[in-house]
C-alpha positions as CSV (number, residue, x, y, z in Angstrom):
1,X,-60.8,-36.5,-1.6
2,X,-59.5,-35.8,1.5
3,X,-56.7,-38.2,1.5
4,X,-54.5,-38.9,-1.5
5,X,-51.9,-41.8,-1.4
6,X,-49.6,-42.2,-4.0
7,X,-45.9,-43.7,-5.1
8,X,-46.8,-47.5,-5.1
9,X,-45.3,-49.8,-7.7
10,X,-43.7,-52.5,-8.6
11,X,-39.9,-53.3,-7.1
12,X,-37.6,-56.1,-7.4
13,X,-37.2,-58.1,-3.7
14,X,-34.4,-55.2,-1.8
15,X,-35.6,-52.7,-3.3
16,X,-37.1,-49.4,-2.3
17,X,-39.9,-47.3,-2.4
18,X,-41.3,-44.3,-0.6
19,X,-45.1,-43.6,-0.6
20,X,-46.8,-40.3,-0.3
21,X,-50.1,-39.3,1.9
22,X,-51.5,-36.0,1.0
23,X,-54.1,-34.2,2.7
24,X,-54.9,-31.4,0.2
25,X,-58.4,-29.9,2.1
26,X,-56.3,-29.5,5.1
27,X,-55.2,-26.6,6.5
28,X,-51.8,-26.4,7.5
29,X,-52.6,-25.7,11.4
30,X,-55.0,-28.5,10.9
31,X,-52.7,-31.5,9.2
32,X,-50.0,-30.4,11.6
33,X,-51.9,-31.4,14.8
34,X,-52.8,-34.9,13.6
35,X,-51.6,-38.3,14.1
36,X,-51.0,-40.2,10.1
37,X,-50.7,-44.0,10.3
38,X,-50.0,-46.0,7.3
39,X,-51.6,-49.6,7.1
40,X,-51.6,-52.1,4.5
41,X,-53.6,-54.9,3.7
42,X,-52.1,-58.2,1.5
43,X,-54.1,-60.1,-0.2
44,X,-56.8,-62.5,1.8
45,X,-55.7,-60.9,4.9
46,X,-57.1,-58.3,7.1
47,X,-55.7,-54.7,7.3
48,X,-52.5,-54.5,9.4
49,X,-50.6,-51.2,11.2
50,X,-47.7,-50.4,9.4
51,X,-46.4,-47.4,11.0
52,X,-47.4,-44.1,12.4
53,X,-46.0,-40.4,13.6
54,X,-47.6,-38.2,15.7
55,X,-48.0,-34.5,15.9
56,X,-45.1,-34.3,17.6
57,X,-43.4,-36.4,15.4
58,X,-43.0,-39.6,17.4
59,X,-43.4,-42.5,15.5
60,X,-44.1,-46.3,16.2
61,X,-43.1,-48.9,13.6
62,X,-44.9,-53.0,12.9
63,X,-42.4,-54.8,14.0
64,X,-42.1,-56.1,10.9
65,X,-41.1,-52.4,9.7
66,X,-38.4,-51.6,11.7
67,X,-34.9,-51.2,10.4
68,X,-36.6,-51.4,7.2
69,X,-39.4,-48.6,7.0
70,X,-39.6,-44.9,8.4
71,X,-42.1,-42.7,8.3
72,X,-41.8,-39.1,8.3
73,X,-44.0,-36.0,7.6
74,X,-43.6,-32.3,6.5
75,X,-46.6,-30.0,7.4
76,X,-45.8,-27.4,5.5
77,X,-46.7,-29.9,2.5
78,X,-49.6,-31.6,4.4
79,X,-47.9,-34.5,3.8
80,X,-46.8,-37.7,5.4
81,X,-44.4,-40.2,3.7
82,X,-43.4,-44.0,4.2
83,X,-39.6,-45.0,2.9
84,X,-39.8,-48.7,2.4
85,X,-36.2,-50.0,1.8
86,X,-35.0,-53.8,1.8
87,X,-38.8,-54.7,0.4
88,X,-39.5,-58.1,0.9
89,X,-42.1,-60.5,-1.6
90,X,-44.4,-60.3,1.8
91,X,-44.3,-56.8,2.1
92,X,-46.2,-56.8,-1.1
93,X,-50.0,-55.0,-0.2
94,X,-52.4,-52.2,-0.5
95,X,-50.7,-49.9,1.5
96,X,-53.5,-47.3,3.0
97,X,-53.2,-43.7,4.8
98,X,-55.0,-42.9,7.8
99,X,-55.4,-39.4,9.8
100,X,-56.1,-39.8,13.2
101,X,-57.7,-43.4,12.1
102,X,-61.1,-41.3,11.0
103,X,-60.2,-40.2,7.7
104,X,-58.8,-43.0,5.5
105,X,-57.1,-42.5,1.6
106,X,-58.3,-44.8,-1.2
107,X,-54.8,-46.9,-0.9
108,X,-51.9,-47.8,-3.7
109,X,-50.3,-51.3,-4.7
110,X,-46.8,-52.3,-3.4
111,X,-45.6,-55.0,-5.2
112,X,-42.5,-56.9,-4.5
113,X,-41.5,-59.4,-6.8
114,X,-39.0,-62.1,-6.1
């Protein structure tokens, strides 16, 4: 596995949750040079960008994250994360982990309920 996403549940509506993206075949000096996006996909719908920080740790946000979601990452760790506060019933999705958009991780469930 080259991707491991984890830390999906399920959260009452304004709630929070923060999901994990690890890379455990990376090298550090690898994972650190890499862009990690997080996507999600709800049900019937197609895959959607969620959010994403670069190497050099800029990020870009959905608009339908912002204010609500940041993503951060800590190389040491080869890890990315995604702290989703406020969740809404529509946030509710397989949220997935992408590096560089090549290398995809198998997904987890957010579930918001209302």
């Amino acid at each position: 596995v080259q991707l491991q996403a984890s830390g999906g549940g399920l959260v009452q509506a304004g709630g929070s949750l923060r999901l994990s993206c690890v890379a455990p075949r990376n090298i550090f000096s690898v994972f650190s040079t890499k862009t990690m996006n997080w996507y999600r996909q709800a049900p019937g719908k197609q895959r959607e960008f969620a959010a994403s920080i670069g190497s050099d740790g800029t990020v870009d946000y959905a608009d339908s994250a912002i204010g609500r979601f940041t993503i951060s990452r800590n190389n040491s760790r080869k890890t990315a994360y995604l702290q989703m506060n406020s969740l809404k019933p529509e946030d509710t999705a397989v949220y997935y982990c992408s590096q560089d958009n090549q290398i995809w991780g198998q997904g987890t469930l957010v579930t918001v309920s209302s």
